[in-house]
DOFI-264581 format. One record per residue (C-alpha): residue number from 1; x, y, z. Coordinates in steps of 0.001 Angstrom, whole numbers, plus 500000, padded with zeros to 6 digits. Example, Ala and Ser with C-alpha at 12.3 -4.5 7.8 and 13.67 -1.06 7.14 Angstrom:
// residues 2
numar / xx / yy / zz
1 / 512300 / 495500 / 507800
2 / 513670 / 498940 / 507140
***
This chain:
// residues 48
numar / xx / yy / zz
1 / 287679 / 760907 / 584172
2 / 285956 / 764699 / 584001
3 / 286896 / 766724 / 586389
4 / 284275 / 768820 / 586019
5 / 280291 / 769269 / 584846
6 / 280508 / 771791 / 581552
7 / 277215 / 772127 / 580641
8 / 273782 / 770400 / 582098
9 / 272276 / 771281 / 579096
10 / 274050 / 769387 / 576388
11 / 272848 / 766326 / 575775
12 / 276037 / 764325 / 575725
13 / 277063 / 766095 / 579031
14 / 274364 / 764742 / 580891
15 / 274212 / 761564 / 578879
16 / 277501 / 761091 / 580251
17 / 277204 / 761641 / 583776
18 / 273995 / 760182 / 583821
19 / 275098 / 757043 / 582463
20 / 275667 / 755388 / 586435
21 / 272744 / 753493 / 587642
22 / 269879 / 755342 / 589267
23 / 270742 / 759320 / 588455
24 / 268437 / 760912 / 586519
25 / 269167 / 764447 / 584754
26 / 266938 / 766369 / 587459
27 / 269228 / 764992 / 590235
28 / 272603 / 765763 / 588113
29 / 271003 / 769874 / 587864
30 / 270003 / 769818 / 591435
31 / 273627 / 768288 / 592558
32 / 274887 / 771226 / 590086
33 / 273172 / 774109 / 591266
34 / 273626 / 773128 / 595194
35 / 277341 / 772166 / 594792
36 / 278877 / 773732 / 591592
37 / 280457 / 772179 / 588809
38 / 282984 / 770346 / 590238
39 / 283217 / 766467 / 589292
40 / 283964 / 765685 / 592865
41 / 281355 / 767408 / 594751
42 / 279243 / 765958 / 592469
43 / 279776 / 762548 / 592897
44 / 279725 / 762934 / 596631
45 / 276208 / 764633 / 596490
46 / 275017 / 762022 / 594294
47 / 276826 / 759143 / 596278
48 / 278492 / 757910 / 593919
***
Protein backbone atom coordinates (compact mmCIF):
# COMPACT_ATOMS: atom_id res chain seq x y z
CA UNK A 1 0.00 0.00 0.00
CA UNK A 2 1.40 3.83 -0.88
CA UNK A 3 2.06 5.66 1.75
CA UNK A 4 1.95 8.59 0.07
CA UNK A 5 0.38 10.71 -3.17
CA UNK A 6 3.70 11.51 -5.54
CA UNK A 7 2.35 13.25 -8.17
CA UNK A 8 -1.53 14.23 -9.10
CA UNK A 9 -0.43 14.76 -12.35
CA UNK A 10 0.80 11.47 -13.64
CA UNK A 11 -1.54 9.53 -15.05
CA UNK A 12 -0.82 6.24 -13.38
CA UNK A 13 -0.71 8.12 -9.98
CA UNK A 14 -4.11 9.12 -10.13
CA UNK A 15 -5.20 6.08 -12.07
CA UNK A 16 -4.16 4.38 -9.08
CA UNK A 17 -5.73 6.10 -6.36
CA UNK A 18 -8.62 6.70 -8.29
CA UNK A 19 -9.23 3.23 -8.97
CA UNK A 20 -11.87 2.90 -5.53
CA UNK A 21 -15.42 3.39 -6.38
CA UNK A 22 -16.81 6.90 -6.60
CA UNK A 23 -13.41 9.27 -6.48
CA UNK A 24 -12.87 11.13 -9.28
CA UNK A 25 -9.36 12.93 -10.04
CA UNK A 26 -10.84 16.49 -9.01
CA UNK A 27 -11.67 15.07 -5.53
CA UNK A 28 -8.09 13.17 -5.23
CA UNK A 29 -6.38 17.16 -6.08
CA UNK A 30 -8.77 18.80 -3.77
CA UNK A 31 -8.07 16.01 -0.86
CA UNK A 32 -4.26 16.83 -1.92
CA UNK A 33 -4.09 20.38 -1.76
CA UNK A 34 -6.35 20.63 1.62
CA UNK A 35 -4.49 17.74 3.38
CA UNK A 36 -1.01 17.11 1.79
CA UNK A 37 0.35 14.16 0.34
CA UNK A 38 0.05 11.82 2.85
CA UNK A 39 -1.76 8.38 1.94
CA UNK A 40 -3.55 8.51 5.22
CA UNK A 41 -4.99 11.86 5.35
CA UNK A 42 -6.06 11.14 2.17
CA UNK A 43 -8.07 8.33 2.59
CA UNK A 44 -9.69 9.86 5.62
CA UNK A 45 -10.70 13.03 3.58
CA UNK A 46 -11.98 10.94 0.92
CA UNK A 47 -13.65 8.35 3.38
CA UNK A 48 -12.24 5.74 2.35
Amino acid sequence: MKTHIENVHDEHEVRYWTDAPGITREQLVAAVQEVGPMADAVRTKLGH
